[in-house]
N, C-alpha and C positions, 0 to 999 in steps of 0.2 A: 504494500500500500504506500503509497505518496505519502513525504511527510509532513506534508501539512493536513492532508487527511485522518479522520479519527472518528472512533465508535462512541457513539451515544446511549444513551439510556431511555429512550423515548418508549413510549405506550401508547395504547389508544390511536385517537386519529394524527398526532402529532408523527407516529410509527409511518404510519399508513401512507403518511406525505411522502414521508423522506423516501420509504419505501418503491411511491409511484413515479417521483422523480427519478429516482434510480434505473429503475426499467426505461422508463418517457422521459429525456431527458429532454428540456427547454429552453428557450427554442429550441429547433430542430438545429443541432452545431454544424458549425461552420468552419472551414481551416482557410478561408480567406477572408481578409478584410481590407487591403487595397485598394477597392474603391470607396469606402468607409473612411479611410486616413486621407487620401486624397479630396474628397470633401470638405473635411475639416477643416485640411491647412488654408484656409480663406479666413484669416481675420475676422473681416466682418462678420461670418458665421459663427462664431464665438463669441465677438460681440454682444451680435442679435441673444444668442443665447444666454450671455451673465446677465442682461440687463432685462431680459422677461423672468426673472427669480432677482434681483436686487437693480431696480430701477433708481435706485436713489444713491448705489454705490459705484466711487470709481471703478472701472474696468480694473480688474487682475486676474493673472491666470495661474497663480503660487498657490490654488486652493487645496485643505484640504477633503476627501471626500468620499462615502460611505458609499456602494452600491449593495445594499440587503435583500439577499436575494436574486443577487445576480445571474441565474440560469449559468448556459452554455457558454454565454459574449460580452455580456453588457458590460462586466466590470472591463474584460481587455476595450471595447468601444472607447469607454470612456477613458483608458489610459491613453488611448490614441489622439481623443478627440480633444485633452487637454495633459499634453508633453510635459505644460511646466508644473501639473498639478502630483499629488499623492495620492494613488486611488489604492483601495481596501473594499476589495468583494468578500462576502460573505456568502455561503448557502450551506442549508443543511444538507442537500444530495451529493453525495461519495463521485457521482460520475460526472453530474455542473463543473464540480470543481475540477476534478482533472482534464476539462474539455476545456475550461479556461487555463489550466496552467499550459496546455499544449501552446493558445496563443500565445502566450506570453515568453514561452523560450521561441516561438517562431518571430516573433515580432519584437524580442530582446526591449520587454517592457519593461525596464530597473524601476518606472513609478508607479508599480504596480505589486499589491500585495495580496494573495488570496489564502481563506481561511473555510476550511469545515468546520461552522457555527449558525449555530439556530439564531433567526432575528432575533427570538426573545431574548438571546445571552449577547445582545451585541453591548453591550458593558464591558464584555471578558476582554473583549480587544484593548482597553483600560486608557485610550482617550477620546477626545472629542472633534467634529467635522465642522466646517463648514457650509458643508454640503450635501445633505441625506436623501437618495433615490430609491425609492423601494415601488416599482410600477407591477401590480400583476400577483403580489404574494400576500399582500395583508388579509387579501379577502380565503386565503388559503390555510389561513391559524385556526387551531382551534380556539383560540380565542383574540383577535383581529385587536383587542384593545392591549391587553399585555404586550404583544408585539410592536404596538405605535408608542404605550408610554415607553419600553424600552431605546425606541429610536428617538424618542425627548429627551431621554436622560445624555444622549451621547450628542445632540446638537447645541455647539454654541450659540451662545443668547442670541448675540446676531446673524446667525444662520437659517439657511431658508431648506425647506422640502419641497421634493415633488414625490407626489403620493397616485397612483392609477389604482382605483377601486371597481370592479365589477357594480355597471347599472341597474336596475331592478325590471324598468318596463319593458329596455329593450331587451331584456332575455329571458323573456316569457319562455318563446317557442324552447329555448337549449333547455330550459329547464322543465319543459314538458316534456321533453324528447330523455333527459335525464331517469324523470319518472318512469316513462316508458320502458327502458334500459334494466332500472330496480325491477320493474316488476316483471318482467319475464326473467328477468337471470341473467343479462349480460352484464358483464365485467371487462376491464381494462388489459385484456389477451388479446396476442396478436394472432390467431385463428378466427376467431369472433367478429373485428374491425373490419376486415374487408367485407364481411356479410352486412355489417351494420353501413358501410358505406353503401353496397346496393340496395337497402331499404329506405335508404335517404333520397337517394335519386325517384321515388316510389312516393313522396310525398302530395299530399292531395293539395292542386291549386286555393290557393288563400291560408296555409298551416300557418302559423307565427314564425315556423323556422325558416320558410323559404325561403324570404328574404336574406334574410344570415347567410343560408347558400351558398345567394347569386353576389352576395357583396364580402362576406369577412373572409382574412383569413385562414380562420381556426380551423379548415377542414381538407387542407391542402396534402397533408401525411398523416400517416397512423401517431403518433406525437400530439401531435396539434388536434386532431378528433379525438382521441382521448382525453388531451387537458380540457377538451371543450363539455363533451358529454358525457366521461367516466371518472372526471376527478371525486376520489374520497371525499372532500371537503370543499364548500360552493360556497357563499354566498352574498347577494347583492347590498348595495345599498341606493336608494333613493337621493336627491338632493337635500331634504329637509334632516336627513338620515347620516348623511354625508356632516355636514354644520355638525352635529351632536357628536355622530364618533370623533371630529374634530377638535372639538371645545372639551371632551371627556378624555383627551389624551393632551391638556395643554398646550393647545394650540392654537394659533388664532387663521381666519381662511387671508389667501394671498388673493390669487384668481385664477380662473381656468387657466391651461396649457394655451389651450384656444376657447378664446369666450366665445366669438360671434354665436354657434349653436343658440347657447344658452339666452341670449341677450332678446330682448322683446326689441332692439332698434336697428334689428338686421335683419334681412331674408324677407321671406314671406311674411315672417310673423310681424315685421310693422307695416303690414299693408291692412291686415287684418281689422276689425272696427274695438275690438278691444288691447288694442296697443294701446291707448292711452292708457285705460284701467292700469294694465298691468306696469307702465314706466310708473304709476304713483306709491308703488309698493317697494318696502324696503329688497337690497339688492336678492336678500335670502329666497326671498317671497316669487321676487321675478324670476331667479332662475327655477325653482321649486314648479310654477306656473310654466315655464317654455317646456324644460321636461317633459311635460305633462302633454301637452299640445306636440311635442315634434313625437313624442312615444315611441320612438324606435335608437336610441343611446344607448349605447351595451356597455361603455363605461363612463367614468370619472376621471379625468385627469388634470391634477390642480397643483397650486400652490400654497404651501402654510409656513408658518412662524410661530415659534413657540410667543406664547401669549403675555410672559414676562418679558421677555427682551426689549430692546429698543425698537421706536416704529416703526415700522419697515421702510416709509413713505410711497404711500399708492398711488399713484398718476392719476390726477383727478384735472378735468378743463374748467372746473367751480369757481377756481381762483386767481391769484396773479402773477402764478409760478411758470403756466405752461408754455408762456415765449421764450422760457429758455430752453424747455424741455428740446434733446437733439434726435430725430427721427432715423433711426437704425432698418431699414429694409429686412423683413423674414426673409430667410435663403428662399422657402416652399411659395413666394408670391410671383405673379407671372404679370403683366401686360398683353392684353389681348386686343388687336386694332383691325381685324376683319367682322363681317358680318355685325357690326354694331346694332345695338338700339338705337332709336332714334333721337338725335342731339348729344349722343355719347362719341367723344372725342377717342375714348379706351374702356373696356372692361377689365378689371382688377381681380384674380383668381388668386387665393391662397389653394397651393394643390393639397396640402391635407385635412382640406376639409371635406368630408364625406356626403354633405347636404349642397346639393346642386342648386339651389336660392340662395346659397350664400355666395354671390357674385358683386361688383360693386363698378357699373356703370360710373365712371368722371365723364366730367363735359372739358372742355379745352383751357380753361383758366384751371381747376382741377387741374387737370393732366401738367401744365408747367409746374404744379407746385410740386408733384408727385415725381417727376422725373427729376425736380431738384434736391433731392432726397439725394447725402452720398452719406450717412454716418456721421459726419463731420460737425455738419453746420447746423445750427439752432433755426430753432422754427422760427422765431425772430428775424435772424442773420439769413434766410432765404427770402424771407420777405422783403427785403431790404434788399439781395440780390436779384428779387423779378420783379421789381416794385414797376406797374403798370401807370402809374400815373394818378390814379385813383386815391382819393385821402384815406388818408392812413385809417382813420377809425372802422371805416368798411372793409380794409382791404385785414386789418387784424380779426372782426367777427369772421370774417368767411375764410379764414386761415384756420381760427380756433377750430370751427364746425369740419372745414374737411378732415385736420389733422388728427381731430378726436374722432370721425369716421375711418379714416383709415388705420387707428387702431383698436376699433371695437369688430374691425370685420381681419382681424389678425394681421392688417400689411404690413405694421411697423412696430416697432418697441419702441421705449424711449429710455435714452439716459436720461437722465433727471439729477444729477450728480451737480452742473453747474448752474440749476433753477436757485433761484435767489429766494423765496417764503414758500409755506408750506401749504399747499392747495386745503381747500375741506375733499368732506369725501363724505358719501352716503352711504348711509348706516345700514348694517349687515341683520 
């Protein structure tokens, strides 16, 4: 055995986990990552990325950073995707771990350290991160709350999470198909899975699962349709559900990975006649309500902050901070200039977003503002670089309103690092 691997003591479904990781390991591993590292090395993509988890702090790349839970990759990913950081993977599975230590002698990752340890014992490691990722395993514990106060206790104060929780509405149908599984007798055997994939193909038009299908993932390899519809241990939480396992593991919420879904001032949902209702409600309320109305979310994927530390500073356009805030481009956002709408100069595509209404028509003043986007320069300071003629008082509202558009449909991040007071913000 590897020596960083090691036997536990586990029971019950905690056993049953490690056990199914073992056989299914997750993701399906990989021994390239090459176009992964090459990605990376773009600056700006790094960028973009510190400043959607600390919007308010200078840029650095010296972090250091927790992956709990890291499957097959994710902890080598992120050794790659940040060279100058410390990364420390964890997982309970014997075989995750040795499919990352493979990357790591291949890809001679010296800021990389991996461990065979249960999230709950990530204390054992005996210091604290910067930076705690655990996407895909919380909802995997036998008990999802010990495992997140554990990853509290190892975040410094001013450290930020990203946390992916399995959704509740949109996984009705896996978890009918679950049930289904329970009650005739199938189990997580690689004899079985192939059968079970041609029962799936066998699914009567309108099931809940079919959609899941024709769009996710999870049913690609016997791996991935087992972690989908034979994992020992399942379950979801809702957004209002999400907030409390939050707050009950001293935390406080940051904001989605990608809002637009959730936001009642994007997509479809603000064309609707109860957009207004629903912007009057505090922010908890309104995503709790989009949830509900888009019905098909199969996760969660957010930002938190332990709830004693310093404030995070939220990007809010309420106040008098946002002309300095400096607009960072998402790597995942596109410019589209054929087949327009009509009076739209460009349509604005973030590609990982999953919901085809989340598209964002500019007209031609737009579009200069949006192309004047390098990282660099303040919302302000581009203003001033395309200044049209136009007085200044008009040409700041309709700066605020696009620039706060373009990041509530995911285009841009913002530093906020050289904003001079502290915006308000509306209450959670």
């Amino acid at each position: 055995m590897n020596q960083k691997t090691q036997q536990f003591n586990l029971s019950g479904v905690a056993a049953e986990v490690k056990d199914f990781y073992d056989r299914y390991p997750y993701p399906r591993p990989v021994d390239n990552l090459d176009t992964y590292r090459m990605q990376w090395q773009d600056p700006q993509r790094r960028r973009a990325d510190y400043h959607l988890f600390w919007p308010d702090k200078p840029f650095r790349e010296d972090l250091s950073i927790l992956i709990a839970g890291c499957g097959t990759s994710q902890a080598a990913k992120y050794a790659l995707r940040w060279p100058a950081a410390h990364v420390t993977g964890i997982d309970v599975s014997e075989t995750s771990v040795l499919h990352t230590e493979q990357l790591k002698q291949k890809y001679h990752l010296e800021n990389l350290d991996i461990r065979q340890l249960p999230v709950e014992r990530a204390g054992e490691i005996g210091k604290e991160f910067d930076y705690v990722v655990s996407t895909g395993v919380l909802h995997h514990l036998a008990d999802p709350d010990a495992g997140l106060e554990a990853l509290h206790e190892v975040l410094k104060p001013e450290g930020t999470m990203h946390l992916m929780v399995y959704a509740q509405y949109g996984r009705t149908g896996i978890y009918m198909m679950q049930e289904f599984c329970r009650r005739i007798g199938i189990h997580a055997s690689d004899p079985e899975i192939p059968d079970l994939v041609a029962a799936l193909k066998e699914l009567p038009p309108g099931h809940p699962l079919e959609y899941l299908l024709r769009v996710a993932r999870d049913f690609q390899n016997s791996a991935e349709l087992a972690d989908a519809l034979l994992h020992p241990q399942d379950r979801a939480y809702s957004v209002p559900q999400v907030f409390d396992f939050i707050k009950r593991g001293g935390l406080t919420f940051g904001r989605w990975v990608r809002q637009a879904p959730y936001t009642p001032h994007c997509g479809i949902i603000a064309k609707i006649p109860q957009a207004s209702r629903m912007a009057q409600l505090s922010l908890a309320e309104e995503y709790a309500a989009v949830e509900l109305f888009r019905g098909t979310m199969v996760r969660h994927s957010y930002v938190a902050y332990r709830d004693d530390g310093p404030d995070p500073g939220r990007i809010s356009f309420s106040g008098d901070a946002w002309p300095g805030y400096v607009p960072i481009r998402m790597p995942d956002t596109i410019s589209v200039q054929e087949r327009l709408p009509k009076g739209a100069a460009a349509v604005l595509i973030n590609r990982s977003h999953t919901y085809t209404d989340l598209y964002l028509p500019i007209d031609s003043g737009e579009k200069e503002l949006s192309d004047a986007v390098d990282g660099e320069h303040s919302i302000d300071e581009i203003i001033n670089r395309i200044s049209t003629g136009f007085d200044r008082q008009p040409s700041l509202e309709t700066a605020r309103a696009f620039f706060e558009k373009l990041w509530l449909y995911d285009q841009v991040v913002f530093d906020a690092s050289r904003a001079q007071s502290k915006p308000c913000e509306k209450s959670y």
